[in-house]
N, C-alpha and C positions, 0 to 999 in steps of 0.2 A: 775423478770428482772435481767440479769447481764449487767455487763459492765467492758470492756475490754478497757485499751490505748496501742493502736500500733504505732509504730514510722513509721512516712515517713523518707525520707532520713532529714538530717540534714543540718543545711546552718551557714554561718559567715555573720554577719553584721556589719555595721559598728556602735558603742554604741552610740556614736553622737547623730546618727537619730533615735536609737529604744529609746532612752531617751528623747527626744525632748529639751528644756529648764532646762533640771537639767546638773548642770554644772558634770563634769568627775572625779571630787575631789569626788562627793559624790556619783555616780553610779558605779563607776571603783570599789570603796567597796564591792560593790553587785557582781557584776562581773567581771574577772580580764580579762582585753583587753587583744589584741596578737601584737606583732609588729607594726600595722598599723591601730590599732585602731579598729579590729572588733571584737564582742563576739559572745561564740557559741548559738547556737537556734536553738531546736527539732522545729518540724514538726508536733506535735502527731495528731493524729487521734484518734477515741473514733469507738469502735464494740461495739454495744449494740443487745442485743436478749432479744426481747417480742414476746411473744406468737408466739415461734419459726419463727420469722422473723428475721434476722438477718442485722442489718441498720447498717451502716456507719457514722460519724460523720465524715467529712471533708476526704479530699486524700494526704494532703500535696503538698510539693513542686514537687514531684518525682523526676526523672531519664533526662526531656525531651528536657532542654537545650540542645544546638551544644555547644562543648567542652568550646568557648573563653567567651560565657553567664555561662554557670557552673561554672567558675573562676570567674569570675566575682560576683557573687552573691553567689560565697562560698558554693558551693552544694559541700554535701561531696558524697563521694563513689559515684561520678554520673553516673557510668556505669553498676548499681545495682537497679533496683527498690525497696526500701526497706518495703515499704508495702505489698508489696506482700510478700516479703522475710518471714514478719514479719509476715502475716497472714500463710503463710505455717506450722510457726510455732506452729499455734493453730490450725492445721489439714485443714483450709483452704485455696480454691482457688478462683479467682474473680468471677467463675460461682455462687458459693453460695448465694452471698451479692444481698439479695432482695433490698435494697433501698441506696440510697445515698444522706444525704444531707450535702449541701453545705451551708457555712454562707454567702457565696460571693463567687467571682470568679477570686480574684486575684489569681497571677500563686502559690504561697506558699501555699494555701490553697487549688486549683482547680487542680494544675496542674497534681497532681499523677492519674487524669483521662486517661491521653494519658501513651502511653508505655515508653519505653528508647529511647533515642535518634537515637542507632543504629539500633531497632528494625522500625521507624518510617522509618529511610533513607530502609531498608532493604523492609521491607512489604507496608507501606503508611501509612497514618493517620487512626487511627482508636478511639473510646473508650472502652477503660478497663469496668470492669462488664459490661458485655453484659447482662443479665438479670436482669438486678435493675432500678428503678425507681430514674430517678436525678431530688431532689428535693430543689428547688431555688424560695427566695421570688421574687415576679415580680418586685417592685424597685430596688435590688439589679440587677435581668436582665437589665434594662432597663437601669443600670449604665452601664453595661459589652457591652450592645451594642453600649451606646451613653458617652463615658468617656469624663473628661473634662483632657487639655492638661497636666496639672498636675499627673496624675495617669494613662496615658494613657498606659505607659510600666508596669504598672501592671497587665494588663487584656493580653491573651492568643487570640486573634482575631479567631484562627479557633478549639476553645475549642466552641465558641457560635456556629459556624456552625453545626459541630458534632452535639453538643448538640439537636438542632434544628431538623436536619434528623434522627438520634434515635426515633423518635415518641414516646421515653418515659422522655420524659421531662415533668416536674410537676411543675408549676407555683403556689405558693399559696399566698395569704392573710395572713402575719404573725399574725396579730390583731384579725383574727375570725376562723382561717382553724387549724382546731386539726388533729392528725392522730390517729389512731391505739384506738379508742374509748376515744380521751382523755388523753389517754396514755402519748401521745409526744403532746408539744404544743411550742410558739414560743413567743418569747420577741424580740422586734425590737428595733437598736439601730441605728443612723446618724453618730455619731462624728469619726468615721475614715472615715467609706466611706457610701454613703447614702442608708438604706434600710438590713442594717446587720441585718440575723438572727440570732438567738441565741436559739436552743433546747432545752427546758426542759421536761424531762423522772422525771413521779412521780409516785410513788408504791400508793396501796391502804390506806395504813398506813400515807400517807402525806408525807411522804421525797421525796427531791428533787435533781438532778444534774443540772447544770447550764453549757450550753458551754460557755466559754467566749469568744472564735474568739477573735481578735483585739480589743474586749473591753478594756478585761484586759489580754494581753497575758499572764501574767505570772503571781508569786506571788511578784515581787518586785512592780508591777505595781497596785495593789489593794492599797494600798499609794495615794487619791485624785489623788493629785497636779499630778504626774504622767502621761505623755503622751508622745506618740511618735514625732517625725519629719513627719511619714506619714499617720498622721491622718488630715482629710483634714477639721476639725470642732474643735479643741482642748478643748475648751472652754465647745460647746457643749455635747463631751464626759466626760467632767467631772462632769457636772450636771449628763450625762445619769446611769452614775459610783453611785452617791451623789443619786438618786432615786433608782436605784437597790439594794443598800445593806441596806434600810429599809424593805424592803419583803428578801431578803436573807439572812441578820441575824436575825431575826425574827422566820424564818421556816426553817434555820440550812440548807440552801440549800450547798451540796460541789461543789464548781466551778473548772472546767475543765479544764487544762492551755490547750493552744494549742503549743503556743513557750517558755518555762520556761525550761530549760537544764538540771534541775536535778527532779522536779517533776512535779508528772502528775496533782495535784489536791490539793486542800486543801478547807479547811472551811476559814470565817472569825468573826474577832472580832473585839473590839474595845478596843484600852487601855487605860492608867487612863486620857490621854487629850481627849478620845473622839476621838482619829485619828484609820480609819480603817487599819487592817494589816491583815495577813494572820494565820490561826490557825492552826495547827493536819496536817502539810502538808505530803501528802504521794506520795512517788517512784514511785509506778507505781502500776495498776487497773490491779488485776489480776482474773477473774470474779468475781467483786465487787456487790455481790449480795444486791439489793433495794426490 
């Protein structure tokens, strides 16, 4: 097994809300705002190849904003798909990528499914890998179809249709449905949005990668207490947090940041109070062979 982090385009938020309840005295440390209060935040995405299949972990935000939402939500470079850009880079094109899963379906995570903006106004709606299987837990669907008014500008409304007319949409069971013999299996998490999956790729040796989607986006966020403004269960995610890292420091799993600006991945620990933190964090997956 390798494993590859490819960056989607990049975005600004506001620190505020990727912080939730930790006041700016003590996150502004971690990350230093910009004028108006937003920090930066990768997109990454995870290329994994088992038994030369070549799967996707997440699409990012992409390209697909109209210009005044791209501002808005601080898409960088938004007239560049940079996934793609960035798969070119390791000799790929979106023909290749046999499968794609998704942890959810908000647009930061889903959205690098649709093309560029201009290519959208130009040709029409279409979805990117045209030969892969998109592969979405069914509560997580079921959010994307039926959102509550709170997170309703997170979801992509005719990413579900596509999705739908594709005929290769794959609905699983994160709790029972393994893929690729066992290979890939799936931890389910509530506390940002209901029904999040979470990928886990383990070699025969027992090591493990962990995505962490909106769990823990990053490594400042493996810190309990930790949570965002657009987790719609706070509380609940930090239990979900407080139960995963007894099986993943246990079994030395490395977790996968999705939005962390400067790395891709890290281990964790615990230090001498017993508070989790992040260990051995590394730059970027460059086929990080399992």
């Amino acid at each position: 097994m390798k494993i590859w982090s490819v960056e989607s385009n990049r975005q600004m938020l506001d620190g505020g809300s990727m912080f939730g309840n930790a006041p700016k005295a003590l996150w502004s440390r971690w990350i230093k705002p910009d004028e108006i209060g937003r920090i930066p935040l990768a997109c990454r995405c995870f290329l994994v190849e088992i038994d030369n299949k070549k799967i996707l972990l997440e699409t990012g935000i992409g390209a697909f904003f109209e210009p005044k939402l791209a501002d808005r939500f601080g898409v960088q470079t938004p007239d560049t798909h940079q996934l793609l850009k960035n798969l070119e880079s390791l000799g790929l094109t979106e023909d290749d990528i046999d499968m794609v899963i998704l942890s959810h379906l908000h647009f930061d995570h889903a959205g690098g499914l649709l093309p560029t903006y201009q290519e959208l106004e130009q040709n029409g709606e279409r979805l990117l890998f045209p030969t892969a299987e998109y592969v979405v837990g069914k509560q997580a669907w079921e959010r994307a179809l039926k959102p509550h008014s709170r997170d309703r500008a997170s979801f992509v409304p005719v990413l579900n249709r596509l999705l739908e007319e594709s005929g290769r949409l794959k609905l699983i069971n994160p709790e029972s449905d393994q893929l690729l013999g066992g290979k890939i299996k799936f931890v389910t998490s509530s506390g940002h949005t209901p029904g999040q999956i979470h990928t886990v790729i383990s070699d025969e040796s027992g090591r493990s990668a962990f995505f962490a989607g909106d769990l823990i986006p990053g490594r400042h966020w493996v810190h309990v207490p930790i949570t965002m403004g657009y987790d719609r269960y706070p509380e609940m995610l930090i239990d979900e947090k407080s139960e995963l890292y007894k099986t993943a420091l246990a079994e030395k799993w490395l977790i996968l940041y999705t939005h962390d600006s400067e790395y891709s991945s890290s281990y964790i620990k615990q230090d001498e109070k017993g508070r989790y933190t992040f260990d051995q964090p590394i730059e970027s997956l460059s086929s990080f062979e399992m």
